[in-house]
N, C-alpha and C positions, 0 to 999 in steps of 0.2 A: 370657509378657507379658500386659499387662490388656490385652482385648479393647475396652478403651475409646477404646484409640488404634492401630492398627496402626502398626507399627512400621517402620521401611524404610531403609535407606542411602542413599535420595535422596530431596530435597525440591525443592518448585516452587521455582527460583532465581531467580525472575521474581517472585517477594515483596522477593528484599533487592535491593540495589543494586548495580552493578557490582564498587564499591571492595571493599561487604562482603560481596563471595559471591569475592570471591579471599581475601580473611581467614578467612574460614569452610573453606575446601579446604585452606587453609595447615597453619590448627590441626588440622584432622581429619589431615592428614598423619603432621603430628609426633606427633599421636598414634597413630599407626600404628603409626610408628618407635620411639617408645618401648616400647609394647607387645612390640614384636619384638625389641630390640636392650636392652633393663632388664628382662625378666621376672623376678621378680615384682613388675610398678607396681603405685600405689595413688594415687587419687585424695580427694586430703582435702578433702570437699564443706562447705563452711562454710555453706551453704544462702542464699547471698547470688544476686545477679542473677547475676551474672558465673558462679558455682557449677552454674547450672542450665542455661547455654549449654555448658559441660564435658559436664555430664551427659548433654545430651542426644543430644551429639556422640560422645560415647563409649557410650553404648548405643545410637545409630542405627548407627553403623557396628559393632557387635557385640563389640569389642575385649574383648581379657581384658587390662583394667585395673578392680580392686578399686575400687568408692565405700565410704568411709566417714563417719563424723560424729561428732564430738565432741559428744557430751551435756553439759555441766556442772553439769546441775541446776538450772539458776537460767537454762534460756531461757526464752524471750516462750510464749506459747500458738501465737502464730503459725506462730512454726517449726516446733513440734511439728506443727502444721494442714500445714504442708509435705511435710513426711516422711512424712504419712496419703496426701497427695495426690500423690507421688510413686510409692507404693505402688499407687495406683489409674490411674494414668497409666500407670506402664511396666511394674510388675508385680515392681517392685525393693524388693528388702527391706536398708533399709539395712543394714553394718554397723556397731552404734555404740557405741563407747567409752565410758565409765562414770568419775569420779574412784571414786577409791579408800575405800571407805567409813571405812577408820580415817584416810586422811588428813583427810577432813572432820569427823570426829567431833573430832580432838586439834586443830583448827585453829581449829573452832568454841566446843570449851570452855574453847582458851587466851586467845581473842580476840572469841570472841563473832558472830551467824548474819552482822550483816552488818557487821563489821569492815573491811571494805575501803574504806569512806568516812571512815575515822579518820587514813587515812596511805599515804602510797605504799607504802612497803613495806609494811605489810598487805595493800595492794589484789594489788602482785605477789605477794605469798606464796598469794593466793587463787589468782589466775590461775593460778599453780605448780600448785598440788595440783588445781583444775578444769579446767585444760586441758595444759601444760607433760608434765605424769606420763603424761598418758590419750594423747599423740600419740607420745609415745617408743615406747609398747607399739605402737602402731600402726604404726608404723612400722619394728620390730626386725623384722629375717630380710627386709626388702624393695631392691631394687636402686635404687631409682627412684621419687619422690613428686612429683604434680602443684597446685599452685594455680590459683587463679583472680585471682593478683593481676594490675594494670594498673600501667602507669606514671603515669598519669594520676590514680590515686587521692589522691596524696599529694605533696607534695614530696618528703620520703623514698625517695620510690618512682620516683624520674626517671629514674634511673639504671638501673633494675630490667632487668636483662636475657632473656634467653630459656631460657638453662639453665646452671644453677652446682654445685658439688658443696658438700653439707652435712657438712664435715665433723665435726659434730658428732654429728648419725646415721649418718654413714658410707654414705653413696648419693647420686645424683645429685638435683635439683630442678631442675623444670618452670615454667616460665610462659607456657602459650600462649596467653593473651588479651593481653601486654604492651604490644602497639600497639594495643591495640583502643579506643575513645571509650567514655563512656556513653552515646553514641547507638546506636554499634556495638550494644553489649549489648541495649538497650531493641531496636533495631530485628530484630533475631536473633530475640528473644524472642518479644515480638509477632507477627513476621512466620510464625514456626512453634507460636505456641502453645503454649508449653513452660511449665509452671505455674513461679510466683515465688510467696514474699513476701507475704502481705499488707501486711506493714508498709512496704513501698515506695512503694503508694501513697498513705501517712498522713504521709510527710516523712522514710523513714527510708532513706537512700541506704545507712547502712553499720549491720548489725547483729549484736549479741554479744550478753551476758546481759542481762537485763532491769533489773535495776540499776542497771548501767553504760552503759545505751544510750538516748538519747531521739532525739525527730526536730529535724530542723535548721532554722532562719529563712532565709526567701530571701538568697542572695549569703554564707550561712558553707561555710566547708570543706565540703566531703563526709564526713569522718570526724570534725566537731564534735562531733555525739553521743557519739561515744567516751566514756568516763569523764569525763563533760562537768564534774567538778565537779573536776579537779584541770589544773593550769597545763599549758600544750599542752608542753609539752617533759620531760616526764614519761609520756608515753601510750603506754606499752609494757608487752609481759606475757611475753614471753620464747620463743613459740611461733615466731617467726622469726628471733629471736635465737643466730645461730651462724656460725660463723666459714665463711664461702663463697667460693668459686671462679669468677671466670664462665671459660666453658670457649667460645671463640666467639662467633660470633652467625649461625650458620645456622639455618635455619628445622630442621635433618636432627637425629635426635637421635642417631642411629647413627655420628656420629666419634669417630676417637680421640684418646681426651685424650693421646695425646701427639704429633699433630700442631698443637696448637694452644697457647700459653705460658698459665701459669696466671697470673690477674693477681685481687686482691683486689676488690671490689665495697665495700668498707668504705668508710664516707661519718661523718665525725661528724655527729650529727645536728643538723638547727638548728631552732629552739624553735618551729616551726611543725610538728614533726613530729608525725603522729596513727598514731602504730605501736600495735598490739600489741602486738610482742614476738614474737609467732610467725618474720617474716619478717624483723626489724629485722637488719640488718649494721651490725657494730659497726667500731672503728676500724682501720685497712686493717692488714692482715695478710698480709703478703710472704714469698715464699719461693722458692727455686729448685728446677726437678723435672727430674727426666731424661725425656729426650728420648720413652721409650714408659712413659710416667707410666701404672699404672693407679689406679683407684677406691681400692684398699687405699694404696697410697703417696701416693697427696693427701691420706687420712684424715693418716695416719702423718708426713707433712712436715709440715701447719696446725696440729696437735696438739702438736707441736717447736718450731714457730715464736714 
């Protein structure tokens, strides 16, 4: 660890507030549980606010759950200043994901460096081959993947539950911030000194490639900057884009799914929605499983369905 911060399983809880030092033990639990009950997790650090209250929860309590980061080539400098200053903080060496050099090479000389302002479907075919391709690897051979999404980020995202099965990768997924505020977040942050972002405090509440990201005017979305040059019900890139399971709604991540019915979380989307793509659930997607369903047979039913 960098000797710049020692490092500890407990923090002065006499910093946050009553409500968010029970959300803060909650989260730290479940990720306990997951760690214990899905090894091998991995945590996909998109290096946002929310990103770095994970991170710092899952390396103060010690957990063998994997951080990773998708690189795309085309982030801010900031991020990059992030990932230096993460290094100097905890002593953690991301591991980080790369597009694939010939998919950028034949995408660039079919369509040109920045194609993706010509047309949606170019912009997703970008997103494809810069992030889409680079999380699949990341995520093969793993049981269990964590975000950092809220409910509160989106409309889209209301519904967003606590743990769902991807059947698209074939592993479970994680949301342990999904009641959390962006007070919640800021206040965590602050209160424990857990480096963020610069671009957070220049207006940019939600950050992707630089491109595709600017900062927002008072009173728009949180996710406005998103691909801010194309109509809000197109803002998707396919990185949460997979047919899902919510499995519960216990804080525990160690139940079995087959005490609990599998039900779709698919929402069509309405034109306020500022997805990605990464996380987006598409249109509900039903099925029936038997009673001690595991992980392989929800892939196997949703994929039938």
């Amino acid at each position: 660890m960098s000797s710049s911060r020692p490092m500890s399983a407990h923090f002065d809880s006499d910093k946050l507030s009553s409500p968010l030092a029970g959300k803060v033990a909650a989260a730290a639990r479940l990720l306990a549980d997951i760690a214990d009950a899905h090894a091998p997790a991995v945590f996909a650090n998109s290096l946002g606010a929310e990103d770095m209250v994970l991170t710092d929860l899952i390396l103060r309590g010690g957990l063998a759950i994997e951080i990773f980061s998708l690189d795309s080539g085309r982030l801010p400098q900031e991020t990059h200043a992030l990932m230096q200053d993460i290094r100097r903080h905890y002593g953690l060496r991301l591991k980080l994901f790369y597009p694939r050099h010939d998919l950028i090479e034949e995408y660039t000389a079919n369509h040109g460096i920045n194609a993706f302002f010509d047309s949606v479907e170019l912009r997703r075919a970008c997103c494809q081959v810069r992030k889409v391709e680079p999380l699949r690897r990341a995520l093969a051979g793993k049981r269990a993947w964590i975000t950092g999404m809220r409910a509160q980020q989106a409309p889209s995202r209301e519904a967003l539950p606590l743990r769902q099965f991807d059947a698209t990768n074939g592993l479970m997924k994680f949301n342990p911030l999904v009641e959390w505020s962006e007070q919640d977040v800021w206040a965590y942050l602050r209160g424990t000194g857990v480096p963020y972002n610069a671009l957070h405090d220049r207006g940019y509440p939600s950050i992707g490639c630089a491109p595709c990201t600017r900062a927002i005017a008072a009173g728009e979305d949180l996710r406005a900057g998103r691909w801010w040059w194309e109509s809000a019900d197109t803002k998707e890139c396919g990185l949460h884009r997979s047919p899902l399971v919510t499995l519960g709604t216990s804080t525990q991540a160690n139940i079995d799914e087959g005490d609990v019915k599998a039900r779709s979380t698919g929402r069509s989307q309405s034109a306020d929605t500022k997805e990605c793509g990464l996380h987006r659930i598409p249109v509900s997607v039903r099925t029936t499983l038997p009673e001690n369903a595991d992980e392989s047979t929800l892939a196997a039913a949703l994929r039938s369905a």
